[in-house]
Residue, then its C-alpha position, 0 to 999 in steps of 0.5 A: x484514521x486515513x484522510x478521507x476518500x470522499x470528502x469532494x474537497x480539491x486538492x492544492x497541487x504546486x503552482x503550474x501542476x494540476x488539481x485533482x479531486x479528493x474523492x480519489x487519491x492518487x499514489x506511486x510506488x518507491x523504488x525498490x529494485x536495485x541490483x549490487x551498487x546500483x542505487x543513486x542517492x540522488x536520483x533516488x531523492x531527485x524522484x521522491x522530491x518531484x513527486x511531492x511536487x506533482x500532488x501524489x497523496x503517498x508513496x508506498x513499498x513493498x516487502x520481499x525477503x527473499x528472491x532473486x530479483x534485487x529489492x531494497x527493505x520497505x522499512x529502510x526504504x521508508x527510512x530514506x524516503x522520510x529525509x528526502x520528503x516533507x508532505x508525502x505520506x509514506x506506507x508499506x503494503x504489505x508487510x508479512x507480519x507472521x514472518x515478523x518479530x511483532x515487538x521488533x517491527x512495532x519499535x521500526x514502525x514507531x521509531x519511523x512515524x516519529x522521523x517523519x511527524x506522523x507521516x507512515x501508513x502500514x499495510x498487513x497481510x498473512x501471506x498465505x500458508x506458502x511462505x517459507x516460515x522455516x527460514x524464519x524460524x517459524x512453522x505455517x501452524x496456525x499461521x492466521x492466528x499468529x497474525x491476529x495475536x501479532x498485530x494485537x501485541x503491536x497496537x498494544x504496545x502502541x496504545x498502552x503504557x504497560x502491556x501484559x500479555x499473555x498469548x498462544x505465541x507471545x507473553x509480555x510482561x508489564x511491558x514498555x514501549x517508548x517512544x509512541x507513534x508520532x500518530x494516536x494511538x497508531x498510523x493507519x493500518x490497512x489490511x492486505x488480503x483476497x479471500x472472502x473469510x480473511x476479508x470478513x474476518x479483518x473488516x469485523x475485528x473491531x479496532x484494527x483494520x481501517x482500510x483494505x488494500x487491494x493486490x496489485x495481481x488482482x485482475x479489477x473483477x475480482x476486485x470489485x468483488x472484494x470490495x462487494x464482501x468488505x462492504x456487506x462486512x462493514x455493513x453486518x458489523x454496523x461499522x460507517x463505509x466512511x471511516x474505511x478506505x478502499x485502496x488498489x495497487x496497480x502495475x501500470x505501464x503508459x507508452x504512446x506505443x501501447x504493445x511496448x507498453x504491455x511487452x515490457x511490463x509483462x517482462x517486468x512482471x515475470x522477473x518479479x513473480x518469477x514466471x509468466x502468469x496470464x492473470x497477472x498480466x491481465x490485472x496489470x494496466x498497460x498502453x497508450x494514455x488513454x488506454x489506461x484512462x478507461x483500464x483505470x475507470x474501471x478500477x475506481x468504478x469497481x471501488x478503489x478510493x486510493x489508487x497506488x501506480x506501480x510502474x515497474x520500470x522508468x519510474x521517474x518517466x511515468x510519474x511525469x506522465x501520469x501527472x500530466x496524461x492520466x491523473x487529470x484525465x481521471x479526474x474527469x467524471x470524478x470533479x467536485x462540480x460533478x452531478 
């Protein structure tokens, strides 16, 4: 199960970093866009190494196939970040698992947890009718169903010693799969969606889901509003809000010059949806420091136990001040001596 978000237990953070409060986790994204021979493998582990130093929880991808803006894969990505890393938890939000042979992206998953002794996090989501299937080899029919059918042949194959079965679009017979996850019965899996009948229809599927993720192009009202449908869910299904994290990506862009901040990730922004989007602009968190200390209030008021900075640029630039300008900012309000 994910660690908890409200045990009110401090966190340790290296000698000369500061300590923050458990009862909100922070985490960042790793880098992932790198045009033909870009990457620097050592800037790349230079990065990773400085944020387990700075006390972040997880470290988090993300998945896109296709498009024009140049990304590394989530589960290659992982792969690397596991060698640079020793402490960091390291997750994917979300994979598209209807694009995905469930059987082939069991065994990646599996394969990582056990490089990195239990260190992976998955995150799930449909995608949504619009995802161009037919490069996949696949039809948008019943596209809800083959995600449900996808992650119980993977939890399977990561619970059971031998696994029939027999669905509408995948049938096994007496198979194995081997090695387990390095976690039991499986790491945690969170689940990436918006609308209110995806989110009741995961929160109340028993033995799948322990944890939502929220988009980062969710602007944070409709955001608590999700986290208003999950609860009601959680509670109808008699399911404890303590065994399920709320989580929120959120594009963020600090500058002691806040209209460069919010010019810039708006440019980010348009290159990675591929057009200008005034909602997403609006969910995006831009500014000076303390400009995001309120934004980012908000978003933890709102719900989120897990709050996972995206920056879109400089990325080794905003985990220093993030760290240093924001986090303990954040912390105030939120601290274990707190009424």
């Amino acid at each position: 199960m994910v660690v908890e978000a409200t045990s009110g237990v401090a966190q340790q953070c290296p000698a000369g970093d500061a300590q923050y409060d458990a009862r909100v986790r922070f985490a960042i994204s790793i880098p992932q866009f790198y045009a033909d021979g870009e990457f620097d493998p050592a800037a790349f582990r230079a990065y990773l190494t400085r944020v387990e130093q700075l006390g972040f929880d997880s470290a988090w991808t993300q998945e896109q196939t296709l498009g024009s803006k140049p990304q590394l894969g989530p589960i290659e990505t992982m792969t690397y970040a596991a060698a640079c890393t020793e402490r960091l938890r390291l997750g994917c939000v979300v994979f598209v698992s209807t694009l995905h042979s469930p059987v082939h992206l069991a065994k990646s998953i599996s394969s990582l947890d056990q490089i990195s002794r239990g260190r992976i996090e998955v995150g799930f989501g449909t995608g949504g009718k619009q995802r161009p299937f037919a490069a996949f080899g696949i039809g948008p029919e019943r596209y809800v169903a083959r995600f449900y059918e996808g992650i119980e042949v993977m939890t399977r194959l990561w619970r059971d010693s031998r696994v029939g079965y027999s669905g509408e679009f995948w049938q096994l017979t007496d198979a194995a799969m081997e090695p387990k996850p390095f976690q039991k019965p499986n790491p945690p899996l969170w689940f990436g969606g918006s609308g209110r009948s995806a989110l009741r229809r995961a929160v109340m599927t028993p033995g799948l889901f322990s944890g939502f993720f929220g988009a980062g192009q969710v602007p944070t009202a409709r955001f608590a509003e999700q986290v208003r449908t999950v609860r009601q869910a959680l509670a109808e299904s008699g399911r404890p809000t303590n065994g399920f994290t709320i989580a929120k990506r959120v594009y963020i862009a600090v500058d002691g010059d806040g209209q460069r901040a919010r010019d810039r990730i708006n440019a980010e922004l348009a290159a990675l949806y591929t057009k200008r989007s005034p909602e997403i602009e609006a969910a995006a968190i831009a500014g000076t420091p303390m400009d995001c200390v309120r934004a980012l209030r908000e978003v933890v008021a709102a719900g989120a136990e897990l709050i996972l900075f995206t920056p879109l640029f400089e990325p080794a630039e905003h985990a220093e001040r993030l760290a240093s300008q924001v986090m303990p900012e954040l912390e105030v309000g939120f601290g274990k001596d707190s009424p």
